[in-house]
C-alpha positions in Angstrom: 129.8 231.6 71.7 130.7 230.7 75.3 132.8 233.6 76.5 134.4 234.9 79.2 135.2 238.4 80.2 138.4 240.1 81.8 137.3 244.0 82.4 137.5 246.9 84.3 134.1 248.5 85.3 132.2 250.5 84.7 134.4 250.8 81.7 133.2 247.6 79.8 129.8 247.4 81.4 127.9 247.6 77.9 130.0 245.0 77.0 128.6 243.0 79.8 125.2 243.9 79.3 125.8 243.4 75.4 127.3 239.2 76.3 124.3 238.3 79.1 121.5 240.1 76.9 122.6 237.6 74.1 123.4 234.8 76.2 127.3 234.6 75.4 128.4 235.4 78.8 130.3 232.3 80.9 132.1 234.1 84.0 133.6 237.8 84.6 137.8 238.2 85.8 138.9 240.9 87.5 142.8 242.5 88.0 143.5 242.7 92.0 144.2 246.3 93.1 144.6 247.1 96.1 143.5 251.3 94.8 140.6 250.1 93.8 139.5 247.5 96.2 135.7 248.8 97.4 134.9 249.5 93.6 135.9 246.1 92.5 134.4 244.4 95.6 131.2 246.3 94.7 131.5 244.7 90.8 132.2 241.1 91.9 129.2 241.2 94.5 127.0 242.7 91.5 127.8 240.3 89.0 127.8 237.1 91.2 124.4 238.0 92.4 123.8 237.6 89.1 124.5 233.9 88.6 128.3 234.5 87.0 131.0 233.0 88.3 134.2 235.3 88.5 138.2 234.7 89.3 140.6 237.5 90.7 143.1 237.9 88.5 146.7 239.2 89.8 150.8 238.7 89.2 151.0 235.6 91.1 148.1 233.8 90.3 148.0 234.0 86.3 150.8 231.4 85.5 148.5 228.5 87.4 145.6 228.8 89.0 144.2 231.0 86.1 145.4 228.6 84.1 143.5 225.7 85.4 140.5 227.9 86.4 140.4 229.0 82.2 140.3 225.1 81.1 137.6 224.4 83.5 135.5 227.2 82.6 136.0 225.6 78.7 134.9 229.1 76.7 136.1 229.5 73.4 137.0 233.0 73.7 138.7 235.8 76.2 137.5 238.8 76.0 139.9 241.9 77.6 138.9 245.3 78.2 141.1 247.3 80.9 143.9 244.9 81.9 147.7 245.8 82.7 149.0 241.8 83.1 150.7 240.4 80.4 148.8 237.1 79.8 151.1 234.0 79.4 151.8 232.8 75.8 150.6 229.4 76.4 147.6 230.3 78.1 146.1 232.4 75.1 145.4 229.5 73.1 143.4 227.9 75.7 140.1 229.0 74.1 139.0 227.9 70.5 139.1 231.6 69.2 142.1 232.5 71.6 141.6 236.2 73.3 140.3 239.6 72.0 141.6 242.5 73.8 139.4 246.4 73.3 142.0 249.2 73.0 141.0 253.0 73.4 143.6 253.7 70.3 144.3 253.3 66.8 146.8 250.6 66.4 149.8 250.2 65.8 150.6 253.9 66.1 149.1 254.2 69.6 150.1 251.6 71.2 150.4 251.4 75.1 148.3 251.3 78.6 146.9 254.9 78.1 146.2 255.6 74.5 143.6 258.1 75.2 145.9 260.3 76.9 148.1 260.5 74.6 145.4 261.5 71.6 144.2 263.8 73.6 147.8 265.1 74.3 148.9 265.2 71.3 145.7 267.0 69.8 144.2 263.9 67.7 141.2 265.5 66.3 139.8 261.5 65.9 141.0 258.1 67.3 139.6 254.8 67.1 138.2 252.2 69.0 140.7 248.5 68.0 139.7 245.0 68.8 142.7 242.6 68.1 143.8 239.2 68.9 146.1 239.0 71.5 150.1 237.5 71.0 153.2 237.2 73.2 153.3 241.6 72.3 151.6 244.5 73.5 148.8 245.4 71.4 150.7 243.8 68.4 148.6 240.9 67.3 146.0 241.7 64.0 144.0 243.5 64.5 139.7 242.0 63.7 137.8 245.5 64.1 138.9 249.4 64.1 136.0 252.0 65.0 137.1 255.9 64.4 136.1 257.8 66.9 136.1 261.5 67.2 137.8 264.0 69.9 136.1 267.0 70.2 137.3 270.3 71.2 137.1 270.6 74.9 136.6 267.0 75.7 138.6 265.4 78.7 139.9 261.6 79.0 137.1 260.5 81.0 134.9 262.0 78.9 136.0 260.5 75.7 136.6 256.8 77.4 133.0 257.0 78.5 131.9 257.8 75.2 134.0 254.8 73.9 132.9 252.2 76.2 129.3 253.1 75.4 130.0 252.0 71.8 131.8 248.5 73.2 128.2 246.6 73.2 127.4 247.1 69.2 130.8 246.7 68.3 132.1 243.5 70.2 129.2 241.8 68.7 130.6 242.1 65.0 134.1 241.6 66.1 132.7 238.1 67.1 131.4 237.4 64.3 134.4 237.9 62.1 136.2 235.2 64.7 133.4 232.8 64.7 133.2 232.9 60.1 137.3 233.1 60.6 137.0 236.2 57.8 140.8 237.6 57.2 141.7 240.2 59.9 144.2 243.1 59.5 147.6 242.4 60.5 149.5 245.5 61.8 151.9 246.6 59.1 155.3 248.2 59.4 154.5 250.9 57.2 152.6 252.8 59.9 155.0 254.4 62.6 154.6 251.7 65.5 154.4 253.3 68.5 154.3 252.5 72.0 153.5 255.0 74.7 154.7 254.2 78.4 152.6 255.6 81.1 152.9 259.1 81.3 155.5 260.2 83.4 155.6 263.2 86.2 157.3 265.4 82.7 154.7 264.4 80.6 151.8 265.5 83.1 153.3 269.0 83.7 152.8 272.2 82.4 155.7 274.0 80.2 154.6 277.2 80.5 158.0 278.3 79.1 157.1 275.9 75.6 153.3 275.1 75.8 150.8 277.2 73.9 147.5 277.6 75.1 145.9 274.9 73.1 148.9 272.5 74.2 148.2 272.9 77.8 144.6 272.8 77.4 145.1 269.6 75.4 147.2 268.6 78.5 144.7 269.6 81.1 142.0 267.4 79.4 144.2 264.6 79.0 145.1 265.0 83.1 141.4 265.0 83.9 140.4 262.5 85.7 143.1 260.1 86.0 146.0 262.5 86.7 143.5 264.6 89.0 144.6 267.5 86.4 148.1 268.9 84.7 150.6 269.9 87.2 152.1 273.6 88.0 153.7 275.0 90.7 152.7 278.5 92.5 154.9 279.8 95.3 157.1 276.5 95.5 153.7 274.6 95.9 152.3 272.2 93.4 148.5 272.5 91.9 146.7 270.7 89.4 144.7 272.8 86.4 141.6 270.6 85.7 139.7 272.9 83.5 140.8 276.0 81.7 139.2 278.2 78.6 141.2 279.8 76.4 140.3 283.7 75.9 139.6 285.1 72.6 138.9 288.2 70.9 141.6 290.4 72.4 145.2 291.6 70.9 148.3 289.4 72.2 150.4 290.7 75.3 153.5 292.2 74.6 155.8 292.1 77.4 154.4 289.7 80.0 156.2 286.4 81.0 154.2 282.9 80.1 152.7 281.9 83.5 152.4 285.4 84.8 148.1 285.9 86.2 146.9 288.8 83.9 143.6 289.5 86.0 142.3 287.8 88.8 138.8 289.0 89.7 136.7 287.8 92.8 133.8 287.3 89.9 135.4 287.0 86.5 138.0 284.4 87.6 141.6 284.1 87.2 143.7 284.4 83.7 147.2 283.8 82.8 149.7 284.9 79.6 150.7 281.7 77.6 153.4 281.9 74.9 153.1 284.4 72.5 151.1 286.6 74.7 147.5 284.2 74.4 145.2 284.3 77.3 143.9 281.6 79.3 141.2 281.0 81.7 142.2 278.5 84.7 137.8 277.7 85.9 139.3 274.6 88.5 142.2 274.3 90.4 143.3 271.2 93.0 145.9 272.1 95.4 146.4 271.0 99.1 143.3 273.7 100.0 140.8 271.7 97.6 139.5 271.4 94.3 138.1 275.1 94.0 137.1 277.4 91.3 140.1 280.1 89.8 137.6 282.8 91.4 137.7 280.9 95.3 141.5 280.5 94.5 141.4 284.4 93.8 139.5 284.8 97.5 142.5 282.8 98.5 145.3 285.5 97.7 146.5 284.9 93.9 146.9 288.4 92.4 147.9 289.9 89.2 151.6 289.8 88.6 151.9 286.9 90.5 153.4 283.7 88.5 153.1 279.9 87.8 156.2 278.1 86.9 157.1 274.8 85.4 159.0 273.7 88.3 158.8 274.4 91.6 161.3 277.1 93.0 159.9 279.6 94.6 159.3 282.8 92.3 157.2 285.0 94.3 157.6 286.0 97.5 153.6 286.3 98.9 151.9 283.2 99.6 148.0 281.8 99.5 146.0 283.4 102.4 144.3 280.6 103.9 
């Protein structure tokens, strides 16, 4: 089936590898960004050398010279895998089999533009791996293939997207297939709780040390790392970003200590703070304007025992880091 891909890489490169290995493969789009620029510039070279045509895809461009560019290429299906543009209701049934978009979520009750953060987040133990056709709606149209896919303990966004779009190559191959013998697909029913989730917002990426327990902000941290460069805190007015933390066990809870408050900080046995309801938890990497540095450097640095993180920023303590 002649196809063309819309993707962002390296997230969908087994998908690529998957369409030319089998022949399937008619050109490559990418979105413009300007964030991005050298990695993109690095793709289109790579895939161009190989023989495939590509089109730059952004807000201006979509409504016509995509357009045209789509009926020229004549594929009979879209494939979308990391794309943020709503595509034009009469351009998605250009191609005989219309487009497929790949989304990182169970559907409809993750909807949105980062579903993985948002399992992760929330503490999904398992989430799945959807492959629907694409309507006039976000991530709304029925739905031809759901994959579970587990989230284990510990793991961090990146982590669990590279483990997903690892699995794309096997799987798009039976989503296909289903198109091409037109077998019934799943319509998203009502009776699940449809649910879209904006991008998180500066709330939703911050610590609450006042509310969060110690496996919410660890869920938080993970779901922070990479994208989010970690969850935000504040320590002496200045904001930090935890990208890795342990929680402690074996030990009885602290009575009397305030959530946020560093328990122990050792030059060798790292930096731990009280959570709510007196749990422990290890902060192993910080980012802050200094660097991205291990809780023991940040410990070199001048964070001491009875010193506090805070939700927001005002100023609770009056020493500062010793730089």
């Amino acid at each position: 089936m002649k196809t063309i891909l819309i993707g962002s890489f390296p997230t969908c490169l087994s998908l690529f590898k998957h369409l030319t290995d089998t022949r399937q493969l008619t050109a490559v789009c990418f979105e413009a960004s300007k964030n991005e620029a050298e990695n993109e510039q690095f793709w289109m070279d790579s895939i161009q050398n190989e023989g495939y045509n590509s089109f730059v895809i952004d807000k201006n461009n979509i409504h016509n010279e995509f357009k045209d560019w789509l009926k020229k290429e004549a594929a009979e299906l879209v494939l979308v895998c990391g794309f943020s543009l709503k595509i034009p209701k009469d351009i998605l049934d250009i191609p005989k089999y219309g487009f497929l978009n790949i989304h990182f979520g169970k559907l409809p009750s993750n909807k949105g533009p980062n579903p993985i953060f948002w399992s992760i987040k929330n503490g999904h133990k398992t989430t799945a791996i959807s492959i629907h056709k694409i309507n006039e709606h976000w991530d709304s149209g029925p739905t031809v293939l759901e994959h579970p896919v587990s989230i284990i303990m510990g793991e961090t966004a990146g982590m669990v997207n590279s483990k997903m779009s690892f699995m794309l190559g096997q799987l798009i191959q039976k989503a296909i297939d289903r198109i091409n013998n037109q077998e019934v697909v799943n319509v998203q029913g009502s009776t699940i709780k449809n649910c879209y989730n904006k991008r998180p917002n500066a709330i939703d990426k911050s610590i609450n040390w006042e509310s969060h327990t110690v496996d919410e902000i660890e869920n938080l941290v993970n779901a922070c790392n990479p994208t989010y460069g970690g969850a935000t805190t504040y320590y002496q007015g200045s904001i930090m970003k935890i990208v890795e933390v342990s929680p402690v066990a074996d030990y009885m809870p602290l009575l009397g200590k305030i959530s946020g408050e560093i328990i122990h900080a050792h030059p060798q046995e790292g930096l731990y703070v009280c959570c709510k309801y007196g749990k422990l938890l290890k902060l192993n990497i910080i980012s802050s304007d200094v660097g991205t540095l291990t809780g023991t450097k940040y410990v070199h640095l001048g964070i001491q025992p009875g010193h506090r993180f805070t939700t927001t920023s005002e100023n609770s303590n009056k020493e500062s880091i010793k730089i």
